[in-house]
TIVOBA-437481 format. One record per residue (C-alpha): residue in one letter; z, x, y. Coordinates in steps of 0.25 Angstrom, whole numbers, padded with zeros to 4 digits. Layout:
// residues N
+-----+-------+-------+-------+
! res !     w !     u !     v !
+-----+-------+-------+-------+
!   A !     Z !     X !     Y !
...
+-----+-------+-------+-------+
***
This chain:
// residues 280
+-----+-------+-------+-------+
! res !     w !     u !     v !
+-----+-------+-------+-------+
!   X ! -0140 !  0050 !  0130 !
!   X ! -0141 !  0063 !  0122 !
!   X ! -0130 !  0056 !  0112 !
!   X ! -0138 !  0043 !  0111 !
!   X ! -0150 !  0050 !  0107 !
!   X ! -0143 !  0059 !  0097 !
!   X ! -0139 !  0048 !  0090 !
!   X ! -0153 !  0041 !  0091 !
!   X ! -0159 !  0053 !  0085 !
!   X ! -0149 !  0055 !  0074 !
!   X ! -0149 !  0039 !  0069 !
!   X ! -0163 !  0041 !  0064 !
!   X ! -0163 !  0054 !  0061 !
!   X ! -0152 !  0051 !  0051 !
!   X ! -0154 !  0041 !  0038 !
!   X ! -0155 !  0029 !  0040 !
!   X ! -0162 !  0030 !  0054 !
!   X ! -0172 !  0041 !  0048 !
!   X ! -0174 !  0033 !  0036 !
!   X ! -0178 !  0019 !  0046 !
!   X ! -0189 !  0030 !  0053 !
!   X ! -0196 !  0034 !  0042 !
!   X ! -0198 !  0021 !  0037 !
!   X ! -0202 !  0014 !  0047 !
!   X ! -0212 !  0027 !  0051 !
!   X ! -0218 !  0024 !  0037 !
!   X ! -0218 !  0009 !  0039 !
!   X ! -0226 !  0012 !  0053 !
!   X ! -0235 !  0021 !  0044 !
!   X ! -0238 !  0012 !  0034 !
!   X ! -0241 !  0000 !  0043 !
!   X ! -0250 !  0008 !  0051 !
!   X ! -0257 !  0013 !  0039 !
!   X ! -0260 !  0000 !  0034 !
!   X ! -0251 ! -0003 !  0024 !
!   X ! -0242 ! -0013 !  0033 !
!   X ! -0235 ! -0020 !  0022 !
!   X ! -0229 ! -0007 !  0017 !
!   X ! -0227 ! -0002 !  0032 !
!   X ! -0219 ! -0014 !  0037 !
!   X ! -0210 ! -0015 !  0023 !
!   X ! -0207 !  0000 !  0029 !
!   X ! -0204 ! -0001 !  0042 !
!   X ! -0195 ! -0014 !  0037 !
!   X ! -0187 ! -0006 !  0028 !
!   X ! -0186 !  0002 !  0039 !
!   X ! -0180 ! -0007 !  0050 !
!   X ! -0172 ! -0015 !  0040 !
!   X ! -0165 ! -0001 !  0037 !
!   X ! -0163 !  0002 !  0051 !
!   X ! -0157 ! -0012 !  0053 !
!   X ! -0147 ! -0011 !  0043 !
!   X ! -0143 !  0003 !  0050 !
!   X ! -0138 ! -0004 !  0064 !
!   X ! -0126 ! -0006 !  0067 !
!   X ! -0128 ! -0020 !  0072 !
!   X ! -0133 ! -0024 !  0059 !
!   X ! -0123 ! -0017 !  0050 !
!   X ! -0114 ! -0025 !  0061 !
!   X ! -0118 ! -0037 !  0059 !
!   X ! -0118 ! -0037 !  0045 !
!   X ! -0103 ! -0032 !  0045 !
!   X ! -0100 ! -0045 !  0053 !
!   X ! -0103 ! -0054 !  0043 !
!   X ! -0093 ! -0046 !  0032 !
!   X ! -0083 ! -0044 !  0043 !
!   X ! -0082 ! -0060 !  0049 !
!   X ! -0068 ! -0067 !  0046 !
!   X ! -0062 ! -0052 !  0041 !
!   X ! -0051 ! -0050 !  0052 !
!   X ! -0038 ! -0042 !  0050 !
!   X ! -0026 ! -0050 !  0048 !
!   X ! -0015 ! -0051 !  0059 !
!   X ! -0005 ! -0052 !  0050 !
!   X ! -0006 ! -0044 !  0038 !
!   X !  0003 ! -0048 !  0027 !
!   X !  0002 ! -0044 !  0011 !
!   X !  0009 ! -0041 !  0000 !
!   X ! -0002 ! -0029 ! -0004 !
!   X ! -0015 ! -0022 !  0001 !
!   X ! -0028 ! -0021 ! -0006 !
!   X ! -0036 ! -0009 ! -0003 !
!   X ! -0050 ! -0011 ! -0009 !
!   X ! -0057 !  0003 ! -0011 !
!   X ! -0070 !  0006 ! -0004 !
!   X ! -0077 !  0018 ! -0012 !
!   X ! -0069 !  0032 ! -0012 !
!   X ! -0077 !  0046 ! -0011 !
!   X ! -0072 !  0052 ! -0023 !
!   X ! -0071 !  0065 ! -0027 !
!   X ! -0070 !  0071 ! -0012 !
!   X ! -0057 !  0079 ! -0009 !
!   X ! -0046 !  0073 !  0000 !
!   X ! -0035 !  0079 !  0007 !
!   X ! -0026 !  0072 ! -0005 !
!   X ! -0036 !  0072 ! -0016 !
!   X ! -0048 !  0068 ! -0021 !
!   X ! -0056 !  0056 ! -0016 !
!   X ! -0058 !  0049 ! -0004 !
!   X ! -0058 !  0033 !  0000 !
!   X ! -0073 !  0030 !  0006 !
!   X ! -0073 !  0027 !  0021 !
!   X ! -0072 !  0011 !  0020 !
!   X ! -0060 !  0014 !  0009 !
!   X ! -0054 !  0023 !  0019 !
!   X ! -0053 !  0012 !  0029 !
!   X ! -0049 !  0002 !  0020 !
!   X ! -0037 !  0011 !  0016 !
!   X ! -0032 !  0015 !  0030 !
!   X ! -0030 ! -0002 !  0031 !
!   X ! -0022 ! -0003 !  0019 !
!   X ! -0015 !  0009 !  0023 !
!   X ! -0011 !  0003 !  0036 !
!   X ! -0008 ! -0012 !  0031 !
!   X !  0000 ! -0006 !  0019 !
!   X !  0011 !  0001 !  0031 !
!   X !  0011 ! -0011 !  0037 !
!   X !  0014 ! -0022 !  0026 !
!   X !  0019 ! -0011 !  0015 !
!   X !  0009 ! -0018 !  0003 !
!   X !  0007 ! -0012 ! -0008 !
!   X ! -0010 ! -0008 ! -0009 !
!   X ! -0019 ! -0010 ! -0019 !
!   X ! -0030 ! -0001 ! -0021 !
!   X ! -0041 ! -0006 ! -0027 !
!   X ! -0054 !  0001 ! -0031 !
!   X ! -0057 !  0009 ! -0043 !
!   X ! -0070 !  0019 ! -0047 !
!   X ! -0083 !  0017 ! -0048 !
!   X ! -0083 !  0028 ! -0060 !
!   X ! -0074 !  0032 ! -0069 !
!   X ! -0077 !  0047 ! -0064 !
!   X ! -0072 !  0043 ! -0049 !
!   X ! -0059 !  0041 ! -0043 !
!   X ! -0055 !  0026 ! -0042 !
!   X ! -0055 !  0025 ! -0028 !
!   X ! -0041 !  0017 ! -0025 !
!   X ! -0035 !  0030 ! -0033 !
!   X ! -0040 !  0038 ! -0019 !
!   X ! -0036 !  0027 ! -0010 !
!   X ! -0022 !  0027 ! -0016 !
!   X ! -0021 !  0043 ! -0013 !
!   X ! -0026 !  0039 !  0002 !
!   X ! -0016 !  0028 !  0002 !
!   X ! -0004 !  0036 ! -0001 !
!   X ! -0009 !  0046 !  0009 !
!   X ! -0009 !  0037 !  0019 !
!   X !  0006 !  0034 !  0016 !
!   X !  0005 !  0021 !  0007 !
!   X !  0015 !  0022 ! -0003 !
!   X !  0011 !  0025 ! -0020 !
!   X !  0020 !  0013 ! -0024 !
!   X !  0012 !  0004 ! -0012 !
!   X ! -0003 !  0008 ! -0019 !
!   X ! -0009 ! -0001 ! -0033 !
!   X ! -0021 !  0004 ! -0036 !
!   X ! -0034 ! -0003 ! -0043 !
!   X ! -0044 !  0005 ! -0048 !
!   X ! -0051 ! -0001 ! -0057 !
!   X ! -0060 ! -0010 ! -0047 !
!   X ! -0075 ! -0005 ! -0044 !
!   X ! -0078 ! -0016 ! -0035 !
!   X ! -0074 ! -0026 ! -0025 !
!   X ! -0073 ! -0038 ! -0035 !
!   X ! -0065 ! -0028 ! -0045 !
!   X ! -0056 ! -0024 ! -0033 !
!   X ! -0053 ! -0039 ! -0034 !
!   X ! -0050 ! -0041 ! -0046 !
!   X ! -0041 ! -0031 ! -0050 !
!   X ! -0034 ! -0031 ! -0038 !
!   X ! -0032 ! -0046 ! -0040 !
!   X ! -0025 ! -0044 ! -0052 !
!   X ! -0017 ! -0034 ! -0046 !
!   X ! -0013 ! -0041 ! -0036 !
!   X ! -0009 ! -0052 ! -0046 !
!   X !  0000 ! -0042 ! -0054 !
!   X !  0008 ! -0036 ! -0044 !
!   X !  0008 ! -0052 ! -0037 !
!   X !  0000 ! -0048 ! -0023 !
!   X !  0001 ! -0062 ! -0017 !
!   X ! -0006 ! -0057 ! -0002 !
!   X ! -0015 ! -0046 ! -0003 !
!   X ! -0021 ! -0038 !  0008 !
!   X ! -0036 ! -0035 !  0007 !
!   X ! -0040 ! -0022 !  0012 !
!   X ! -0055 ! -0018 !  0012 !
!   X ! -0066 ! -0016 !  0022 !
!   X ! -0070 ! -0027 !  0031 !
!   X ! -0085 ! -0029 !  0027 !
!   X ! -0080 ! -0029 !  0013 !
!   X ! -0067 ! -0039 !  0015 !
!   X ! -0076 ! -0053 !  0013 !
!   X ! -0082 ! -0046 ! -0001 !
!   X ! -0067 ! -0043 ! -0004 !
!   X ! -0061 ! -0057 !  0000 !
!   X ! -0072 ! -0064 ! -0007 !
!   X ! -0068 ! -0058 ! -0020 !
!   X ! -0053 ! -0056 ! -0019 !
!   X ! -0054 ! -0072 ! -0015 !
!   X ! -0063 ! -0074 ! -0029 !
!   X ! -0051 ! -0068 ! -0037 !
!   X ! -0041 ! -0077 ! -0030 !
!   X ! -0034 ! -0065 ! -0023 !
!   X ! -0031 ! -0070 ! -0008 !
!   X ! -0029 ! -0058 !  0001 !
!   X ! -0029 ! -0056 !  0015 !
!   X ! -0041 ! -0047 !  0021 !
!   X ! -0039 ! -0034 !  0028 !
!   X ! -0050 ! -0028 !  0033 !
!   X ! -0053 ! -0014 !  0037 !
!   X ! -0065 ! -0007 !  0042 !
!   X ! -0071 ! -0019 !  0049 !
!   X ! -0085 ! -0015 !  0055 !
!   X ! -0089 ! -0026 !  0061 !
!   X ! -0090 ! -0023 !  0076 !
!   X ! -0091 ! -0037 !  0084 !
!   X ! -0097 ! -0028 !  0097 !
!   X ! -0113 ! -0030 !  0098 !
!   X ! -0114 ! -0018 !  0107 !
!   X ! -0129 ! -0011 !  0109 !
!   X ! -0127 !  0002 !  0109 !
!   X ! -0137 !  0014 !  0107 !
!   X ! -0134 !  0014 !  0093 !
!   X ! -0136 !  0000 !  0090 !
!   X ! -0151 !  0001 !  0083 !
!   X ! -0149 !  0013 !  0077 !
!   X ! -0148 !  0016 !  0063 !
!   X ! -0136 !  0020 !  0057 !
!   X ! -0130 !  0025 !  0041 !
!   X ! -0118 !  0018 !  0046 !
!   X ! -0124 !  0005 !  0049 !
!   X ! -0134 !  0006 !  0038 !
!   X ! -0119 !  0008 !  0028 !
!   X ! -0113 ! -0003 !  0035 !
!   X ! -0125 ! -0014 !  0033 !
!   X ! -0127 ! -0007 !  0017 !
!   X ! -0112 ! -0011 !  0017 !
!   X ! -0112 ! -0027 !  0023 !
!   X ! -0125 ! -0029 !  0013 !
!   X ! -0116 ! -0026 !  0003 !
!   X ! -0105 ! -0032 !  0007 !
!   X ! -0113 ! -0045 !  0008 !
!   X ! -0120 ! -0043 ! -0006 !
!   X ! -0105 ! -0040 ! -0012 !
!   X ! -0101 ! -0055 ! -0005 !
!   X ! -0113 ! -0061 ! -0012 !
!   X ! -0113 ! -0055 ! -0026 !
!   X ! -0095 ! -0059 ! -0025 !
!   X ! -0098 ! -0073 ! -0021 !
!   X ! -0103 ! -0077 ! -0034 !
!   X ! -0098 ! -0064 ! -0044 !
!   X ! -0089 ! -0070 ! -0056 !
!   X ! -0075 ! -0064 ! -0055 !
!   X ! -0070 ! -0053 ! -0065 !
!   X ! -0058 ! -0052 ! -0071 !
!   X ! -0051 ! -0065 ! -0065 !
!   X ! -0044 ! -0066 ! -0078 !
!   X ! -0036 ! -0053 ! -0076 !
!   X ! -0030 ! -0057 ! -0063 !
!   X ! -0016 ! -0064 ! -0065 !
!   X ! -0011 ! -0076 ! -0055 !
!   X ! -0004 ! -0070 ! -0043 !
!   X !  0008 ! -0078 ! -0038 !
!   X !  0001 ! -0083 ! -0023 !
!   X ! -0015 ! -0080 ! -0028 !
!   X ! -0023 ! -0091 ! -0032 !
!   X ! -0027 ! -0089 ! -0047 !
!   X ! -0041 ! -0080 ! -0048 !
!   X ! -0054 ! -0088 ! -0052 !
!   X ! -0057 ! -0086 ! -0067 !
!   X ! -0068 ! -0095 ! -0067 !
!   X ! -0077 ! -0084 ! -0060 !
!   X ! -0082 ! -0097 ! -0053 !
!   X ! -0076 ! -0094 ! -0040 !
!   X ! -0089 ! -0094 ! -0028 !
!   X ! -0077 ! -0092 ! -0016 !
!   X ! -0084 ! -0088 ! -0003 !
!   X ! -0079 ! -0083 !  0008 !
!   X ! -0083 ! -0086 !  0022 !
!   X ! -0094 ! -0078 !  0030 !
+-----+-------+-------+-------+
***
């Protein structure tokens, strides 16, 4: 009981559950003091932000960017793609400076563990957002031969700040060094983003998902209704998600004309025509 309690105390004691108390206190203020319209867009602002704290709404979103992403039974490929995930730069390590972000860390234990299995080569792929920082695939390659992948075993890209630029220029790389059947390593919630895109410049991979959130269990537990920075990061992360599928559904491809034919790929769209969807 005494741990229940602790945590009860400490969810609102702590942003965002503190922020959700004060305003809905303000909003009760303001509706009793006769100014209701300002009182109830108040107290709204306030359960809103405490919905998009619970887990079962962060849950539920995370579903619907998770549905159809399974991990393959067989898994074949001539090489790995890694896409990056944000790096902490400038922070010491035990092998030298920088760090991959906690949703790149996963990503990279995956590639790390298909590439013993199927012996591919991996590419890397994410550059820097400035020209002061550390592209981030230069720290994930110091990860990756840490973690026993070979130098000779590891392309880099790092040139690409986004997802759409992760595609194209691993798209020509691939069509360089003659990929025929990749394998697409990047968080779950951020595979049908990927796939979307990949699919857009005519690079056909085959999914492999880490980091999947989705919990099919509709438990009620004593922490259901409270609000969490976790939940509140992980609904943040869907709405994104969700706004990147949009803004990629109908974006004109960059840089098609770049991206030589490959032997076994269908030729990429240079009419920045292409309106591919994928299923929901």
């Amino acid at each position: 009981m005494l741990f229940v309690l602790k945590k009860i105390i400490s969810a609102f004691l702590l942003p965002p559950g503190s922020f959700i108390i004060v305003l809905i206190a303000f909003g009760i203020r303001f509706f009793f003091s006769r100014r209701r319209s300002c009182g109830i867009f108040v107290m709204t602002m306030g359960f809103l932000l405490w919905g998009m704290s619970l887990g079962p709404v962060s849950n539920y979103l995370m579903k619907g960017l998770e549905h159809g992403i399974t991990i393959p039974e067989r898994i074949q490929g001539d090489v790995i793609i890694l896409l990056g995930a944000g790096a902490y730069d400038g922070v010491r390590d035990l092998t030298g400076i920088g760090t991959p972000s906690d949703d790149m860390m996963s990503r990279l234990v995956t590639a790390v563990r298909v590439q013993k299995r199927t012996g591919a080569p991996v590419i890397v792929s994410g550059g820097a957002l400035r020209k002061t920082d550390t592209p981030e695939s230069w720290i994930a390659r110091r990860f990756l031969r840490d973690l026993g992948v070979p130098s000779g075993k590891i392309i880099i890209e790092d040139r690409s700040k986004d997802t759409g630029e992760n595609a194209r220029y691993v798209a020509e790389l691939c069509a360089r060094h003659g990929f025929r059947h990749p394998l697409l390593v990047t968080a779950a919630y951020h595979m049908k983003r990927s796939l979307l895109i990949f699919h857009r410049y005519r690079l056909t991979v085959t999914p492999l998902p880490s980091s999947l959130r989705y919990d099919s269990r509709n438990d009620i537990k004593y922490n259901t209704f409270l609000p969490s920075i976790k939940n509140l990061s992980a609904t943040v992360l869907a709405l994104n998600e969700q706004l990147g599928l949009l803004y990629y559904r109908w974006a004109p491809l960059q840089g098609t004309e770049n991206i030589p034919a490959t032997p076994g790929q269908p030729e990429p769209d240079r009419t920045n025509k292409d309106r591919t969807r994928i299923s929901r």
